[in-house]
C-alpha positions in Angstrom: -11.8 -11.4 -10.8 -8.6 -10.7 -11.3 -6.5 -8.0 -9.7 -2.9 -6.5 -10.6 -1.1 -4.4 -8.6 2.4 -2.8 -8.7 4.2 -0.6 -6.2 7.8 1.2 -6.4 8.7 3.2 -3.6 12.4 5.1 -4.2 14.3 7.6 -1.5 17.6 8.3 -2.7 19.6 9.8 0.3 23.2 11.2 -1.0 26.5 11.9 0.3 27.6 12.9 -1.9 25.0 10.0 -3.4 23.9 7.6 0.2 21.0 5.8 -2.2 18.1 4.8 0.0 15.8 2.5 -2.2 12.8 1.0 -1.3 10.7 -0.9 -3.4 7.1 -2.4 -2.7 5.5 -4.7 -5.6 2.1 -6.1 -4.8 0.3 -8.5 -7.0 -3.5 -8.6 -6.3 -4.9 -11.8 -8.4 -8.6 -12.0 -7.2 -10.8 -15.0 -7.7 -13.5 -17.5 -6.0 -12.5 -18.5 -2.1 -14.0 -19.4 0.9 -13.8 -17.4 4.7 -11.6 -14.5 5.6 -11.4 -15.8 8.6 -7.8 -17.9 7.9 -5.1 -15.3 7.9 -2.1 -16.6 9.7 -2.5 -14.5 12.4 -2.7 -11.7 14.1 -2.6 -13.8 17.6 0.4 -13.9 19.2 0.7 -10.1 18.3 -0.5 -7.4 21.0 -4.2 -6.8 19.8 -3.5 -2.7 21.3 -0.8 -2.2 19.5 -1.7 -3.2 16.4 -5.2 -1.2 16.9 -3.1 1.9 17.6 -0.4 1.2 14.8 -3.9 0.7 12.4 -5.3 4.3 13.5 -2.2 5.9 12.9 -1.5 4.6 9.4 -4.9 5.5 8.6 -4.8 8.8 9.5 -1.1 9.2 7.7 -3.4 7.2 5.1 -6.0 10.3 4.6 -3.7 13.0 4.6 -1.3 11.8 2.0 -4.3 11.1 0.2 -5.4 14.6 0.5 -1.8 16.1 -0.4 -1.6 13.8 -3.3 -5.0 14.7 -4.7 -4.1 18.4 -4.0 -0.9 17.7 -6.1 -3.0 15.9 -9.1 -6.3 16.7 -8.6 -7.7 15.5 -12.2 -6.1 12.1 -11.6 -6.9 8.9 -10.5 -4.9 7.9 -7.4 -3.5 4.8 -6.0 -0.7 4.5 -3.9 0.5 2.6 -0.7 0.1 4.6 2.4 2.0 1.4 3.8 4.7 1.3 1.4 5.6 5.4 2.5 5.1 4.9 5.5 7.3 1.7 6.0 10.2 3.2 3.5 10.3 6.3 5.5 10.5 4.4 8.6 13.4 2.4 7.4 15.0 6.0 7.3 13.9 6.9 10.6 16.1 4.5 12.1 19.2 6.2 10.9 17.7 9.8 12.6 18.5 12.2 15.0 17.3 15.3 16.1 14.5 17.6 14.3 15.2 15.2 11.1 13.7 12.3 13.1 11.0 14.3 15.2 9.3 15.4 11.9 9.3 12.0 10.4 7.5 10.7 13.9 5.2 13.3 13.6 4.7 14.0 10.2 4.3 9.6 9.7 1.9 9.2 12.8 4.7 7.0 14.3 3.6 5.2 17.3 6.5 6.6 19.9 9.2 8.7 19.0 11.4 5.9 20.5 13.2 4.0 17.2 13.1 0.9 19.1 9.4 1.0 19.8 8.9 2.0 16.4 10.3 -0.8 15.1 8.9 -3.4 17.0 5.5 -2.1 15.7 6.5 -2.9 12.2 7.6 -5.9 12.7 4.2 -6.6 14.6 2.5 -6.3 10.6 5.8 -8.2 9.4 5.0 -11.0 12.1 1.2 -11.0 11.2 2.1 -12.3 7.9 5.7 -13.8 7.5 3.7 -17.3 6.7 1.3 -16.0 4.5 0.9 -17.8 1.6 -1.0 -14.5 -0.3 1.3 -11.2 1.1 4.7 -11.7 1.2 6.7 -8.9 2.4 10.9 -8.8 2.3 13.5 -6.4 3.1 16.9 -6.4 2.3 20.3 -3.9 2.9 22.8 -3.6 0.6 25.9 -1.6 1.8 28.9 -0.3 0.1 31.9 -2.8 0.6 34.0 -1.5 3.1 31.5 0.1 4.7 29.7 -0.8 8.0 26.2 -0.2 9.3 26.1 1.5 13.1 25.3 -1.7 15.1 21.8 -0.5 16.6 20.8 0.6 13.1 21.7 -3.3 11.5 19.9 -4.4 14.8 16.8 -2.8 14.2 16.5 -3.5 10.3 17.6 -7.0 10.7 15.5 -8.4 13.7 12.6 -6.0 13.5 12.2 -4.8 10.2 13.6 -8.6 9.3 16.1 -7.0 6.5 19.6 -8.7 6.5 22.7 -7.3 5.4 25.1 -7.4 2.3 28.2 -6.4 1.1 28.5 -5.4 -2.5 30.4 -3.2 -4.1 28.6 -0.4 -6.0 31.3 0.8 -8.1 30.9 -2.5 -10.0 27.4 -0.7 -11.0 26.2 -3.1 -13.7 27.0 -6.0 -11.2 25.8 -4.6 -8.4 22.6 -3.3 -10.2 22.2 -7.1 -11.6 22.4 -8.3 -7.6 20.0 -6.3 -6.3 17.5 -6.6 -9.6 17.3 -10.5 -9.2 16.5 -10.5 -5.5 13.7 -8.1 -6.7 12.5 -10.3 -9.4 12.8 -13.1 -6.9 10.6 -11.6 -4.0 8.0 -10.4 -6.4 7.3 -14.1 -8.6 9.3 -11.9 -11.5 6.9 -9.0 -12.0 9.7 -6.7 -11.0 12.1 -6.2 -13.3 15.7 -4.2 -13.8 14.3 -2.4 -11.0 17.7 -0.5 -10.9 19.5 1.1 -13.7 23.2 0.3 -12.9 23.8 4.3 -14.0 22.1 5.1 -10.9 25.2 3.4 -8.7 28.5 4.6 -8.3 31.5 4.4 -6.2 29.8 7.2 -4.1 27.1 4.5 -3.5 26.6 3.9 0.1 23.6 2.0 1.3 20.6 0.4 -0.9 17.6 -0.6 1.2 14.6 -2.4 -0.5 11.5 -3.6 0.6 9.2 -6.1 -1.7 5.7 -6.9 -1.0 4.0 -9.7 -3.5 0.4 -9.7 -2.8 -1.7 -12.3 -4.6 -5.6 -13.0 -3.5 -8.7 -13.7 -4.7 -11.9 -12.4 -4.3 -14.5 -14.7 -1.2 -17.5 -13.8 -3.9 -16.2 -13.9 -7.6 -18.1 -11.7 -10.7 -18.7 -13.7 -13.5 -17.3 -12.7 -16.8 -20.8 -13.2 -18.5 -22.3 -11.0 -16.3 -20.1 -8.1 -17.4 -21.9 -5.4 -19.7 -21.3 -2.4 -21.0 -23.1 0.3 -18.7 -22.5 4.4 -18.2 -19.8 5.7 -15.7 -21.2 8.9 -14.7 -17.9 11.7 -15.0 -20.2 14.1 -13.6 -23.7 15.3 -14.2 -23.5 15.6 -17.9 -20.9 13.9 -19.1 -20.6 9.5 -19.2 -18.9 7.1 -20.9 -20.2 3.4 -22.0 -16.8 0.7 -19.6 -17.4 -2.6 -19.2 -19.7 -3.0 -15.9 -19.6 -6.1 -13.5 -22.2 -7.4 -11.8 -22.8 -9.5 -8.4 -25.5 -10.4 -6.2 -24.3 -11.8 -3.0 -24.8 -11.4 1.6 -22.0 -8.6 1.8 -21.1 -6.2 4.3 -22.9 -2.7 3.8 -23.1 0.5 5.4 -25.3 3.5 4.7 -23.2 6.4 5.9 -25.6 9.8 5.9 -22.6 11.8 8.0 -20.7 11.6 4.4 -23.3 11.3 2.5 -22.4 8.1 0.7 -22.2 4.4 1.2 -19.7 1.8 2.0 -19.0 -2.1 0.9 -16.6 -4.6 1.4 -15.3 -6.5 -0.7 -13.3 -9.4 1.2 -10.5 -11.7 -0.3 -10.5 -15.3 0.4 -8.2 -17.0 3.2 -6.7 -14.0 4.7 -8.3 -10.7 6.9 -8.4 -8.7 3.5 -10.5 -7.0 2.1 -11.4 -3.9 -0.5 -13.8 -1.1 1.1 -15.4 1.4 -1.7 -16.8 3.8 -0.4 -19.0 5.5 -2.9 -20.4 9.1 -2.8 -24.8 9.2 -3.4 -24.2 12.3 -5.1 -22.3 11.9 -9.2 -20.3 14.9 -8.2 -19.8 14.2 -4.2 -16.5 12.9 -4.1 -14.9 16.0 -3.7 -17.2 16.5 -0.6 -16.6 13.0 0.7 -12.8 13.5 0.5 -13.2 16.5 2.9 -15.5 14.7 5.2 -13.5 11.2 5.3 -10.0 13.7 6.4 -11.9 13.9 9.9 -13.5 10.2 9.8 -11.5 7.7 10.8 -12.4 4.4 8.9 -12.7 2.4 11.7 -15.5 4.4 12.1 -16.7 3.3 8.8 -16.0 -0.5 9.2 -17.9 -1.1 12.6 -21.1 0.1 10.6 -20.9 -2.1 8.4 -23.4 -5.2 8.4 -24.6 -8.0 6.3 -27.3 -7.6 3.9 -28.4 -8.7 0.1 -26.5 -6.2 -2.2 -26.5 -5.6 -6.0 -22.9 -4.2 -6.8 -22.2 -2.8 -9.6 -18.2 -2.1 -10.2 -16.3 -1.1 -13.6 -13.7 -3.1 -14.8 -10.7 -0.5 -14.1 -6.8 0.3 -14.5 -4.8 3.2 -12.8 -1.4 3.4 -12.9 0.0 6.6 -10.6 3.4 7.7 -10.2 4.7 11.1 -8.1 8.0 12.5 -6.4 6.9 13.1 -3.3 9.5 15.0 -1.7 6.1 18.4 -2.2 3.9 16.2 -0.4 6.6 15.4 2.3 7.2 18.8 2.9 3.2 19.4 2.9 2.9 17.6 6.0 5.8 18.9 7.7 8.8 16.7 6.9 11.4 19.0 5.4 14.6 18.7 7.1 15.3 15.0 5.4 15.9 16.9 2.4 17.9 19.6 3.8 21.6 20.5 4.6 20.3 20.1 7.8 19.3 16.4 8.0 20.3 14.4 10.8 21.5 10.8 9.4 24.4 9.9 11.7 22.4 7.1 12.9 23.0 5.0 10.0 27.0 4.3 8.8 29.6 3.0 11.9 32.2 5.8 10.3 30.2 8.7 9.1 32.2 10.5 6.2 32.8 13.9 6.3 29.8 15.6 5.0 26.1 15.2 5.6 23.3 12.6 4.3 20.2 14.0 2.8 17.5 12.8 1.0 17.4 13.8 -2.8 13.6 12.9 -3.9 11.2 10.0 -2.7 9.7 8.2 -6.0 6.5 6.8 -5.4 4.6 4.7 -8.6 1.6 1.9 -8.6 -0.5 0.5 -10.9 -3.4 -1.3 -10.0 -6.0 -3.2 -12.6 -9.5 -4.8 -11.7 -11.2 -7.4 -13.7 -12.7 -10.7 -13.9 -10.1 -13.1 -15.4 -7.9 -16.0 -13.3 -4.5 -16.2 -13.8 -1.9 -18.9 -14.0 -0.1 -17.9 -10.4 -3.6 -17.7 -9.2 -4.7 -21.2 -10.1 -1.2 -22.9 -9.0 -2.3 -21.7 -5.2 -4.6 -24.5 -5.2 -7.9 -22.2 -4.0 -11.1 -23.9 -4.9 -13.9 -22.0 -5.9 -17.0 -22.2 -3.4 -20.5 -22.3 -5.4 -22.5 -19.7 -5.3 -25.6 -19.7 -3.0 -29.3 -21.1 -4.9 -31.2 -19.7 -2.0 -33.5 -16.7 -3.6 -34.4 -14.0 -1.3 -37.0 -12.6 -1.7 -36.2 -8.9 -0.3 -35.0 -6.6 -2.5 -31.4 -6.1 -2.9 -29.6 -3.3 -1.7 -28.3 -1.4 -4.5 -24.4 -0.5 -4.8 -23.9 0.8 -8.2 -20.4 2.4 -8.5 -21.3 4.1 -12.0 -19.7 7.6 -10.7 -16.0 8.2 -9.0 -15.2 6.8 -5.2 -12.6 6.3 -2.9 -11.1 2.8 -2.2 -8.7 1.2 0.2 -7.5 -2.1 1.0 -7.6 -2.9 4.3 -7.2 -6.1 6.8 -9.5 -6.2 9.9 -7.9 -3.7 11.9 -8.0 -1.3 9.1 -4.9 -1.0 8.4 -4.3 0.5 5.3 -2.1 -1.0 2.8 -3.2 0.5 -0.5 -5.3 3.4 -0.9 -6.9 5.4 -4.3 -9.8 7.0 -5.9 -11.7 6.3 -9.9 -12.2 9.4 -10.9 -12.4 8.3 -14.6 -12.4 5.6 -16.6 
């Protein structure tokens, strides 16, 4: 099973043009594997933090999935609650005043101390700077001449783990060609001409980007020749024949009555990942689910999960989502960012005369599910572990995911790194 999945993440901030860019790109290439048990770790990292950092980002999680699917409410979703969250974060360091006490409040920061805020993204960072399936990089560019204020650098640079460079933006095409190979380089070349060198200038004054390359493969592979066409239910009368795969395998289930639905997980072999679906009982319950799961935490939904004999059923599926998100910013309360009223001062050593704002968030991912290996998938050297001959003889439990759900990927504290729905197919 082989997953795909892409992730751009632009803030331009102006002044008159202070470009903020943050890009995530995550590759998800699922296949065979063994125990989820072998992330490099999550040890030496404060188990409370990270806990309370997880229930934060989950509940930011929810309600920019609510905003968004008030925004586009005939669409399929997928985005990176992760990816906003960690962008706008970026930001926050360079904030003072109401401009940074919305963005703690409307992000679900953990303090409203930048310091403390850092260090509990650089506890993710940490968790997985030697992973061999996410890799996550940051890097500043600033305008030659220019110098960042030295807290700001700090934070960014030993927290965030995003090192400075000088180049000069005026020199757009060769600035634009600096910045798009280190792209292309952090994401094994999915990424590329990431920036148009019309969108620098000699007004250019800071370009901050953040890569994430995610590849994994699945613990419990579907077999190609099990797929089959089957119906995907739209809603009650309507169905389309897509390409169906099937498993048998020990998974963790939950039967969740409160929502009236059901949960799975789906893990990914070596690390603490995994995909949860949680899938409405009802062919036309996922509007109702979406409105029950804004009050559920999923925590709450992963510690009722248990192992038992499931028969999954999951279409084959591709979404690709893209929105400006300054709306859904301003839906949960940050507005001043993109006001005459925002409060950068944190950022540049010599502010110029004028203020910094942010012009418009881009947020655009692309995700694909199937069943085939890939080339970068087979060069990580995973071997395959054979399936199980023991036959049980109690009836499977059923999963069949033949009408829209809600999915998220999530690591064991249920943090939430990418987020969506299947509405249709």
């Amino acid at each position: 099973m082989r997953r795909l999945l892409q992730l751009d993440v632009c803030v331009r901030l102006s002044f008159p043009l202070l470009l903020l860019l943050l890009l995530l790109q995550p590759t998800l290439q699922l296949a065979p594997f063994q125990s989820r048990t072998t992330l490099n770790s999550v040890t030496s990292i404060d188990s409370n933090n990270v806990a309370e950092f997880s229930r934060r980002l989950a509940n930011f999680s929810l309600r920019m999935y609510h905003t968004l699917n008030s925004l586009r409410p005939n669409q399929n979703i997928v985005f990176s609650p992760f990816s906003i969250q960690s962008c706008a974060a970026m930001a926050r360091m360079g904030a003072s005043g109401e401009t940074a006490d919305e963005l703690d409040r409307g992000l679900e920061l953990v303090s409203n101390d930048a310091t403390q805020i850092a260090k509990s993204f650089n506890d993710v960072l940490a968790a997985y700077e030697n992973s061999s399936i996410l890799h996550i990089a940051n890097k500043i560019y600033i305008m030659k001449g220019f110098e960042l204020r030295e807290e700001f650098s700090s934070l960014l640079t030993k927290q965030f783990l995003s090192p400075a460079e000088n180049v000069d933006f005026a020199r757009n095409v060769e600035a634009a060609g600096l910045i798009n190979s280190w792209v292309e380089q952090r994401t094994d070349n999915l990424i590329k001409y990431l920036i148009p060198a019309s969108d620098l200038d000699a007004d250019s004054r800071l370009v901050l980007i953040n890569a994430m390359h995610f590849k994994g493969n699945w613990v419990h592979p579907f077999e190609e020749r099990s797929t089959r066409n089957e119906r995907f239910h739209l809603n009650e009368l309507d169905a389309i024949d897509v390409p169906m795969m099937h498993l048998q395998e020990v998974l963790r289930y939950a039967d969740l009555p409160s929502l009236d639905a059901s949960a799975l997980e789906l893990p990914y072999a070596k690390s603490d990942f995994s995909m949860l679906i949680v899938l409405p009982k009802s062919r036309t319950g996922l509007s109702q689910l979406e409105e029950k799961l804004r009050n559920t935490p999923l925590d709450k939904i992963t510690e009722q999960l248990h192992e038992v004999q499931v028969d999954v059923k999951l279409p084959k599926f591709k979404s690709e989502f893209q929105v400006e998100l300054t709306e859904a910013f301003n839906q949960l309360g940050m507005t001043h960012l993109f006001s005459s009223q925002a409060d950068f001062s944190r950022m540049l050593k010599s502010p110029e005369d004028g203020k910094l704002k942010v012009s418009k968030i881009i947020h655009k991912a692309f995700i694909e599910v199937n069943e085939l290996g890939t080339q970068a998938a087979a060069a990580t050297g995973m071997i395959p572990v054979p399936e199980s001959e023991f036959i049980s003889l109690v009836e499977p439990t059923p999963f069949h995911a033949d009408h829209p759900f809600n999915y998220f990927i999530i690591n064991k504290q249920s943090t939430v790194f990418f987020a969506g729905k299947v509405l249709k197919l």
